[in-house]
Every structure is written in structure tokens, then in C-alpha cells.
C-alpha positions, 0 to 999 in steps of 0.5 A: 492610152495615156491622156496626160504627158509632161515630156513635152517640155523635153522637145524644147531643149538640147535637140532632145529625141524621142526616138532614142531609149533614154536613161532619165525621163519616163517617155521615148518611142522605145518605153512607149512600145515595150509598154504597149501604149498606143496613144498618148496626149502630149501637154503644152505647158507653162507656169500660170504666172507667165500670160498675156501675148507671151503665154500664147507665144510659149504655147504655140511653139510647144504645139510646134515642137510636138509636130517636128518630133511627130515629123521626125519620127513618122514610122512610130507616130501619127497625128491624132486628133479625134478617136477615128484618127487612134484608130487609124494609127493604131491599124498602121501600128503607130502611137498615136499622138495628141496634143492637150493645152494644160491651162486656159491661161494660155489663151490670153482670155480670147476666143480666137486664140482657142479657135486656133488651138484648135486649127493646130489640133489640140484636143483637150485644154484643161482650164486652168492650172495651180493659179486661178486664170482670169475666167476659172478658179484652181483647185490650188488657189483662193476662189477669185470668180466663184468658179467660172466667170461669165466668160469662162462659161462662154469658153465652155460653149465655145469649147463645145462648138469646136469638139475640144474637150473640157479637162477639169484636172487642177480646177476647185470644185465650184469651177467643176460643177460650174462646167457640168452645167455649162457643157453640153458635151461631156468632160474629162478629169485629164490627171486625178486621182480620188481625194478619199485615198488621198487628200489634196485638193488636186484629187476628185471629191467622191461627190465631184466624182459621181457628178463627172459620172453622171454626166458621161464624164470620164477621170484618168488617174494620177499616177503623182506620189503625193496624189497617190499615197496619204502617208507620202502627202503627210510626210510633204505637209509636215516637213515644209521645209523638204519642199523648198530644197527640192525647189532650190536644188532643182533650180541650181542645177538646171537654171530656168529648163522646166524640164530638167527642174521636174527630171531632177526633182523626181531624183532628189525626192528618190533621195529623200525616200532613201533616207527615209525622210519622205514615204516610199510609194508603190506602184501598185497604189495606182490600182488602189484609186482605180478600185475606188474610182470604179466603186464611186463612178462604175466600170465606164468612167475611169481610166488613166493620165500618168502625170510622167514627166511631170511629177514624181512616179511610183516604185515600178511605175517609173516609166511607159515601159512599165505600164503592163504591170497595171493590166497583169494587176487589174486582172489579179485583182478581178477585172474582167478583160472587156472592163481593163479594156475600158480602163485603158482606153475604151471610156476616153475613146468613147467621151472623144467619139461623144465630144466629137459628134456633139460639135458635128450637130453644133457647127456655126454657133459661135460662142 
């Protein structure tokens, strides 16, 4: 189970089809199967400087996109929202899929908007992205709120009643512990990893990371190189200017397609590698923040949310298809069967089933 997916961004041009093997991209129905993953969040996504009307408008055709894509391959897929929907698709020897609003932004500070999010299915929104909204502060940006704002607190509860999952990826650790004490149910970190092997302020402090876990939250791991290796992020910081060609470059051959931007500029960091002017990062590096994930947070709170399509992946990882060599790993390095199992996908399911039933006991208090 995969809670975090960029391809999305793919079903909006060139009639892309995920039923077909692809030379590029990380994710089609053929790599989903080779690699075994049975369920997978699809994220809607658009840049933070884009909001008001047009950003709900953006939203919800990429909502619909995941739908036709869905629609057209139903022998492979089936809609999922809640854990019970997983479990019937995986019997049908389907991948589930789910939908997962990346950026509160999106919901143009209205609460009606979230409400019909979630009347479409989406089961997580993660609050904000590298912009601060007008209710949550980002990981990335200058703290404008504190946090969260009044309201953002409200969406919080709102967000709670509906059983849509609160994801703090990409929000500034006051934004976290703000949420903590706001939601009743428990969160999900949807795509981080551990800032003690990484430092970027998109990775998960060990104090935040207790927090989460304290609270029955859970953290998928990023599978990002710049998440994932110190050496790599070091190399970013000190060479700035690698960071405007890769932007400029990606710009000149795709023009204004986000997704054919995020394609390329995986390729153009490959060719940095290979001249040595950037870290090569392996794979196996992810089982390096899974280990101190468990070490900080226990067995049940950590699992993983690839970032694929949407950042750039680590040598042997970069793809679905190559998402066992994470299970042969974990039991080389010890892990028993019943733990991997959780890693997987058992500490999401059981957050979901918690977020779900939580609502149950809560339905017509609005916000």
C-alpha cells in the first residue's frame, strides 16, 4: 500500500493510459502488479501559488481524471475509499485506488468545498504544500499563522466529522502539534521521512515523530533522494545553481505540463549524478529511515508513501515494479513477516479503520 502517488498529473495529458507498460514515469497497472502493490493514493495536486475558484476548479477535474482512468480499467482497478473498500478489492484481485488532495489550498478556505472532496472520495488532504495556505503554515515557508489558524483548527474538526484523514507531510512542526491537539482521530505523515538521516525541514523531527506516534498516528516514508540521503541534500545546498538549470531545463522541454516537468527533471538529476556533480543515492537507503522510524516511533506507526512521480527516486527503486526489494530488505535486515506486514500496509489500514469509525460516533456535528 502506497499512500502517496504524483501520477496523477500524468492522466491530464496526451490521453496517457495506465493500462499500458511505460518507458518513463514510475507507476501503470503492469509495474503495480509486478510489484505486488495492492492499493495506491492517487494525489491531486496543483502549485500553492495557484488558489481561490481556479484551484477547486483544477482540483476537481484531477479528481475526475483518477475516475475515467478507474472507468477504463475496471478489470485492474477498483475504487476505494475506506479500508473495508482495500479489502474487498484486494479479494477481487484488484488494486485498490484512492484519492488524496495534496494541499488545503485547494479548498479555497471553505468548508463546503472539503465536504464535497469528500462526497468524491477523497480520503486524506494533506494541509498544505511548499506555500503556507491561508489557515496552516508549511514546512517550507516563513510561519505566517503560528500554525494553524482558527479556522484551520475548524477544518481540522471538520475534517474529523467527515472521516478524511488529516496528512501533516509538507506542514512546520507548530502546524503538527497544533493538529495533534486538535483532531480527535488520529493523522497520517503521508510522504516523510526522518530528519536525524536527513535534514530538510520536509522530514519529521524525532520529537514530531514520537508525537505522531503517541497519538496512534502513523509516518509513510519518502522515497525522495533529497529526503533520503544527507550527502545528496548537501551537494543541492551547495550548488544552488544545479537547481535553477534543472527548473530551466525542465521548463524548456515541457513548457507549462507539471507532469512532463517532474519526468524530466528525474532525467536531468540522473545526468548530474552521472557526471558526478550530484551524490548517487541508493535504494536501499529507504530501509535506513524505515529502521529509525521503528526505533523512534515502534513497529506500528511507519509504513511507506513513494513520492513516484513526483520527485526524484533512488538507484533500484525507480519504479512500482521494484517495490519487493523493500520486503526481501526488511527481512535481511530481521524484520519479522507479521512487522513487514505492517510496514506495508497493515499501520495505514488500521489508522483508516480508526479515522473511519471515529467519524461513525461523530456524524451531524458540523464544524
Amino acid at each position: 500500500m502506497d499512500t502517496h502517488t504524483d501520477t496523477t498529473q500524468r492522466f491530464l495529458h496526451d490521453d496517457f493510459d495506465l493500462g499500458a507498460r511505460h518507458a518513463d514515469g514510475s507507476v501503470d497497472i503492469p509495474r503495480m502488479r509486478e510489484g505486488g502493490l495492492g492499493a495506491i493514493f492517487f494525489a491531486v495536486w496543483i502549485k500553492g501559488t495557484i488558489t481561490g475558484p481556479e484551484a477547486v476548479k483544477r482540483a476537481l477535474a484531477q479528481i475526475a481524471a483518477i475516475g475515467r482512468q478507474v472507468a477504463r480499467h475496471r478489470n485492474d482497478l477498483a475504487p476505494a475509499i475506506t479500508a473495508s473498500d482495500i479489502g474487498r478489492a484486494r479479494a477481487a484481485g484488484k488494486i485498490a485506488v484512492l484519492t488524496a488532495v495534496e494541499g488545503g489550498h485547494m479548498m479555497n478556505g471553505d468548508l463546503d468545498v472539503l465536504r464535497e472532496f469528500a462526497s468524491l472520495g477523497v480520503s486524506y488532504m494533506t494541509l498544505t504544500h511548499t506555500q503556507n495556505t491561508d489557515w496552516a503554515d508549511a514546512s517550507t515557508a516563513k510561519p505566517s499563522h503560528d500554525g494553524l489558524s482558527d479556522f484551520g483548527k475548524r477544518a481540522i474538526r471538520e475534517m474529523n466529522r467527515l472521516g478524511m484523514i488529516a496528512d501533516v507531510s509538507h506542514i512546520s512542526d507548530k502546524a503538527l502539534s497544533d493538529v495533534l491537539e486538535v483532531s480527535e482521530a488520529p493523522v497520517l505523515a503521508s510522504h516523510s521521512s526522518c530528519q536525524a538521516l536527513c535534514q530538510t525541514p520536509r522530514n519529521l523531527s524525532d520529537t514530531m515523530i514520537k508525537a505522531l506516534a503517541a497519538r496512534d498516528g502513523v509516518m509513510q516514508i519518502n522515497f525522495h533522494m533529497g529526503f533520503l540521503s544527507q550527502k545528496f541534500r548537501d551537494a543541492e545546498k551547495a550548488q544552488p545553481e544545479l537547481g535553477k538549470q534543472i527548473e530551466a531545463e525542465a521548463v524548456k522541454r515541457c513548457g507549462e505540463n507539471d507532469a512532463c516537468q517532474i519526468l524530466e527533471s528525474d532525467k536531468i538529476v540522473r545526468g548530474f549524478v552521472a557526471e558526478g556533480k550530484l551524490p548517487r543515492v541508493d535504494w536501499t537507503l529507504i530501509l535506513d529511515h524505515i529502521d529509525h522510524a521503528v526505533k523512534v516511533a515502534g513497529i506500528d506507526h511507519v509504513g511507506i508513501g513513494s513520492d513516484f512521480d513526483g520527485a526524484e527516486m533512488p538507484y533500484g527503486m525507480e519504479d512500482a515494479a521494484c517495490l519487493p526489494r523493500i520486503t526481501d530488505g526488511l527481512l535481511r535486515r530481521g524484520y519479522s513477516e507479521a512487522g513487514i506486514e505492517k510496514i506495508l500496509s497493515g499501520n495505514a489500514l488500521r489508522l483508516m479503520q480508526d479515522v473511519e469509525a471515529r467519524a461513525k460516533s461523530r456524524k451531524g456535528n458540523i464544524a
